[in-house]
C-alpha positions as CSV (number, residue, x, y, z in Angstrom):
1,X,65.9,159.1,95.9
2,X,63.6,159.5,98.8
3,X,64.9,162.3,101.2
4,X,64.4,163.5,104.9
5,X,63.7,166.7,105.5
6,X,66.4,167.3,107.8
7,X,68.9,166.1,104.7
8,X,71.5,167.9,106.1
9,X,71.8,165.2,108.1
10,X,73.8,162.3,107.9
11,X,71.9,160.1,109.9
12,X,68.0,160.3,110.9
13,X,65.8,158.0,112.6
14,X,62.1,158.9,112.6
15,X,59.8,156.9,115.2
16,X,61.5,153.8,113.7
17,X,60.0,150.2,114.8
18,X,61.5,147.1,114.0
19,X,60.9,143.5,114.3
20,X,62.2,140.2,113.6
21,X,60.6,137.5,112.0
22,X,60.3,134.1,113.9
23,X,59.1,130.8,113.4
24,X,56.1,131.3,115.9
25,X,55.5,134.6,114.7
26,X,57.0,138.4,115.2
27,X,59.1,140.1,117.8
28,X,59.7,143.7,118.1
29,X,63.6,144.7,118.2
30,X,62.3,148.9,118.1
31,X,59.4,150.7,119.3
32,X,59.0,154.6,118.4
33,X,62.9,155.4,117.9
34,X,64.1,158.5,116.8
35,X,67.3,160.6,117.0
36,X,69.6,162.5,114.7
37,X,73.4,162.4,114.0
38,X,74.7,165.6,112.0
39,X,77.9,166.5,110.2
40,X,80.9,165.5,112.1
41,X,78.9,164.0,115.2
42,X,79.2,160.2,116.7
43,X,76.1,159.2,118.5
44,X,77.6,156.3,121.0
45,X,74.6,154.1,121.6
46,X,74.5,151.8,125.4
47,X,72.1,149.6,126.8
48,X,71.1,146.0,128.0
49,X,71.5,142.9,126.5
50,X,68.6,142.2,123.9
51,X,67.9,146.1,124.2
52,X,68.3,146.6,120.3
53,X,71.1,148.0,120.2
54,X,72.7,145.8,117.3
55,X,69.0,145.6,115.5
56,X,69.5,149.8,115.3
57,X,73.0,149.1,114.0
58,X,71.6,146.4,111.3
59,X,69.2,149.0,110.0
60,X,71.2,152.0,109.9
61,X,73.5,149.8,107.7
62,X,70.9,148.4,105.5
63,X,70.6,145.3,106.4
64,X,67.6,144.4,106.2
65,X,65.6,141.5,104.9
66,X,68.9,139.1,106.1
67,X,69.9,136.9,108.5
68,X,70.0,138.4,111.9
69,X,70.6,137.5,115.4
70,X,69.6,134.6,116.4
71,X,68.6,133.5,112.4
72,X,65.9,136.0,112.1
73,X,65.1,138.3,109.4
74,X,64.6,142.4,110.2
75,X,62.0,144.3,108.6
76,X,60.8,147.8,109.5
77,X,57.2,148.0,110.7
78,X,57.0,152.0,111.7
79,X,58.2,155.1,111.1
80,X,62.0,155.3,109.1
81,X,66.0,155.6,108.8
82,X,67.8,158.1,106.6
83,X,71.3,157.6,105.8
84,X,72.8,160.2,103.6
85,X,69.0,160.7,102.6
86,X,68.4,157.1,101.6
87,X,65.0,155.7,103.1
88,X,65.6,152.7,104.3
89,X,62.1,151.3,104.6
90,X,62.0,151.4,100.6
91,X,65.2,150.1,100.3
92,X,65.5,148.8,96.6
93,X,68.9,146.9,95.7
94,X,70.0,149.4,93.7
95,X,69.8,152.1,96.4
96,X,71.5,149.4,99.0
97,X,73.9,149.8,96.6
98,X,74.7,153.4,97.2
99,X,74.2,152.5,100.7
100,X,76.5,150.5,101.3
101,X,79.2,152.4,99.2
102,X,78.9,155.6,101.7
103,X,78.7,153.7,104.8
104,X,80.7,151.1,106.1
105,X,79.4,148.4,108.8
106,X,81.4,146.7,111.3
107,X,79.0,144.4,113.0
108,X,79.7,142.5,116.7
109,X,82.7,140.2,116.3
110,X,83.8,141.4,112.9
111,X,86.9,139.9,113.3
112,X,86.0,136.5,114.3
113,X,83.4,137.1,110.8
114,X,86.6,137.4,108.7
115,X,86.8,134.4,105.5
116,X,89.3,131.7,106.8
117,X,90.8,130.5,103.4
118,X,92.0,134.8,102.4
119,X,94.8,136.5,103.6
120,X,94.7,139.9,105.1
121,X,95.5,141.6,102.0
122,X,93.2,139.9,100.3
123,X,90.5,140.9,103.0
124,X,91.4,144.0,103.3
125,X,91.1,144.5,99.2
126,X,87.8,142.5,98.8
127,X,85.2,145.0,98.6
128,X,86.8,147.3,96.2
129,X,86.8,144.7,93.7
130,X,83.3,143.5,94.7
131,X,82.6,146.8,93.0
132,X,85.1,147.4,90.4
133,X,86.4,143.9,89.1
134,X,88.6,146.0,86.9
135,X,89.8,148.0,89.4
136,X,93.6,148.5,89.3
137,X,95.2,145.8,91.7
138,X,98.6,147.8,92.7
139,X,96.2,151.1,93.4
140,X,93.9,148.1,95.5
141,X,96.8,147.0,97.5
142,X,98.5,150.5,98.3
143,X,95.2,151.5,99.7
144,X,95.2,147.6,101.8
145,X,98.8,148.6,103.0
146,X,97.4,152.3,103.9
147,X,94.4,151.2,106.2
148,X,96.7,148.7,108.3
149,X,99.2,151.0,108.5
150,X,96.0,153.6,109.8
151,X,95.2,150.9,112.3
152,X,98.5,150.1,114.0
153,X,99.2,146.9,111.8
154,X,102.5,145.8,110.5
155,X,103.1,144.9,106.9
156,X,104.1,141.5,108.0
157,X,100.1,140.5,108.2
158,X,99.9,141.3,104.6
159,X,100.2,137.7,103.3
160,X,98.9,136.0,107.0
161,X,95.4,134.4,107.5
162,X,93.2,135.3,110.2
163,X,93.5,132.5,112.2
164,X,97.5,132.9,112.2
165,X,96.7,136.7,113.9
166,X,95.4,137.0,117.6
167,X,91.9,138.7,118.1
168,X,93.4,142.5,118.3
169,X,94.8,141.9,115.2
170,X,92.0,140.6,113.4
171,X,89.6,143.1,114.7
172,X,91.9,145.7,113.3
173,X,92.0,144.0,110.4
174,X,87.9,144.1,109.8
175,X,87.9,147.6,110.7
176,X,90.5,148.5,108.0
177,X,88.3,146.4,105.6
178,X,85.2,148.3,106.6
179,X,86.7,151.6,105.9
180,X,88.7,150.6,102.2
181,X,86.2,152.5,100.1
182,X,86.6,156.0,102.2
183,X,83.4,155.7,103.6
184,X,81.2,158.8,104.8
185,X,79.2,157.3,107.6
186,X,80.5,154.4,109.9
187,X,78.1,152.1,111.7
188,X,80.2,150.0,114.5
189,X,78.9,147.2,116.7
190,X,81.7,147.0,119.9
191,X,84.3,147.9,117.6
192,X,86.6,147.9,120.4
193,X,86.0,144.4,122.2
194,X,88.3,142.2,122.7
195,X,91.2,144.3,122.5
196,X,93.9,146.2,124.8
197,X,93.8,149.3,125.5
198,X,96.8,150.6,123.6
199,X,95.4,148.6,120.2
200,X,91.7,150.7,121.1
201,X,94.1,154.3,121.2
202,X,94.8,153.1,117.5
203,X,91.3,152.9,116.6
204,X,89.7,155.3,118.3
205,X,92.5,157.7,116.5
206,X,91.2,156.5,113.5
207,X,87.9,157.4,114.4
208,X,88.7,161.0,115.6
209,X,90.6,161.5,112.0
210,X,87.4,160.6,109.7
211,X,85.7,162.8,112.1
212,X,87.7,165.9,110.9
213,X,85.6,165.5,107.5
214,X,82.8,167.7,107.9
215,X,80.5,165.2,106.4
216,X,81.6,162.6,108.3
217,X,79.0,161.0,111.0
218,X,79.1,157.9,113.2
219,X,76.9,155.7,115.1
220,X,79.0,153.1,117.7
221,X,77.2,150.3,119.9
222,X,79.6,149.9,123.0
223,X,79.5,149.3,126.5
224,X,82.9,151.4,127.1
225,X,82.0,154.8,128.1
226,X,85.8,155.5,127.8
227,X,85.8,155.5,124.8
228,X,82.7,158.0,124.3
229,X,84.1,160.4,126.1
230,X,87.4,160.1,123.7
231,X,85.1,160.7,120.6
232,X,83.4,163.6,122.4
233,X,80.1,161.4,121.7
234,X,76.5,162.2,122.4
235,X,74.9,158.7,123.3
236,X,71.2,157.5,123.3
237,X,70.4,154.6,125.6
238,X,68.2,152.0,124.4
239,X,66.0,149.7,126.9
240,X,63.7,147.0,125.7
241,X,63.7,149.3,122.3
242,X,62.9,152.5,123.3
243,X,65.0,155.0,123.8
244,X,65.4,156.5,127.4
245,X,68.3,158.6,127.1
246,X,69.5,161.1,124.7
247,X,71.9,164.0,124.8
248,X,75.3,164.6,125.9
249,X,77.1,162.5,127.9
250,X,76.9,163.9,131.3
251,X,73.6,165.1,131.0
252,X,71.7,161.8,130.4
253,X,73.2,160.4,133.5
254,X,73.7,163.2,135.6
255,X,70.0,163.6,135.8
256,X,68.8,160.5,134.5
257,X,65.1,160.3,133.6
258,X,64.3,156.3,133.2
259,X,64.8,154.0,136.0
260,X,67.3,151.9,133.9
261,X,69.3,154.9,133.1
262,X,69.6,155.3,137.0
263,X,70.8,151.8,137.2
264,X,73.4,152.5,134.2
265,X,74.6,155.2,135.5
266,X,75.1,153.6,138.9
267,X,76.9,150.6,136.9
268,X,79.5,153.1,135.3
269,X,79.8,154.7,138.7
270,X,78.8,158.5,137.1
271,X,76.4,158.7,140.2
């Protein structure tokens, strides 16, 4: 396994470009990122529109060489990622394996993502036996019943569809999919969009819980600096793939040192 040297580290990024592959050529998603997320840490991550927020989020989660936004493939051009000390650049299928078993993704609009024709127990079960079809199915569904309960779901769901649940619901329900196999490292895309207030308490509490495990590190796109500040987050703001803000909350835009981090800040009304 290819390491960083900061392997103490659950989360590196090393002057990391990215691009995406288009019909009439490339276009860069990163340019020359790097930041760090240790033991225990969230890193909240805000910016524009296009920025690259959600290309960073793809990468971090190893997915690479797929689908992304608008249909286009991601590939890394520069620099690296190190999650849990796997390189992502050399990402072979087998190590995307171990990926993915440590860190669990909740892309954009996860809930609107979830399969039609399953129910939410069914969902919520999936990925264990993606890895285990042997796995035992009473042990698989007391761990489903435990992750709603986590989230602020009812039992009643258990044996509903997503399209029978209202968009709180199902967001709660992809989040409690996400985190089934206990993971280590989370890497959310607006995990709290779309949803009330009270139902984003539930998840944020979640959040704060995995983050008493000392190895425990997070990486959340959002546009909410509410809920930042509830994690205790560090943030890193990303504009037209470059990061130009990156430290503690109040100290990126309290002084801000990029235009567009002026123009945040003014928009959040910290200035």
């Amino acid at each position: 396994m290819s390491r960083t040297p900061h392997a103490s580290a659950p989360i590196v990024v090393q002057d990391l470009a990215a691009e995406y592959k288009t019909k009439s050529g490339r276009a860069n998603a990163l340019r020359g990122v790097s930041l760090e997320v240790g033991p225990g840490q969230i890193l909240g991550v805000l910016g524009e529109s296009g920025g690259g927020k959600s290309t960073l989020a793809r990468v971090l989660a190893g997915e690479l060489a797929r689908k992304g936004p608008g249909g286009y493939d991601i590939r890394i051009t520069g620099g690296d990622a190190y999650v849990g000390g796997i390189a992502l650049r050399t990402l072979s299928a087998r190590k995307r394996n171990r990926l993915t078993f440590h860190t669990a993704y909740l892309p954009q609009d996860a809930g609107d993502r979830l399969e039609r024709t399953a129910t939410v127990s069914e969902l919520v079960q999936q990925p264990i036996f993606e890895r285990d079809k042997r796995f035992n199915h009473e042990a698989a569904r007391n761990r489903a019943l435990q992750l709603l309960d986590s989230v602020g779901l009812p039992l009643s769901v258990l044996d509903r569809y997503p399209y029978e649940l209202p968009d709180g619901q199902r967001q709660r329900v992809a989040i409690a999919r996400s985190l089934v196999l206990g993971p280590n490292v989370l890497i959310a895309d607006e995990p709290t969009a779309g949803i009330d207030v009270t139902v984003r308490d539930t998840v944020l509490s979640v959040v704060k819980r995995l983050q008493q495990d000392p190895a425990f590190a997070a990486v959340i796109v959002t546009h909410d600096l509410a809920v930042l500040r509830k994690l205790d987050a560090r943030v890193a703001v990303l504009h037209d793939g470059v990061v130009v803000g990156y430290g503690a909350i109040d100290e990126v835009f309290g002084s801000p040192s990029h235009p567009y981090v002026s123009k945040l800040a003014r928009a959040l009304e910290l200035e």
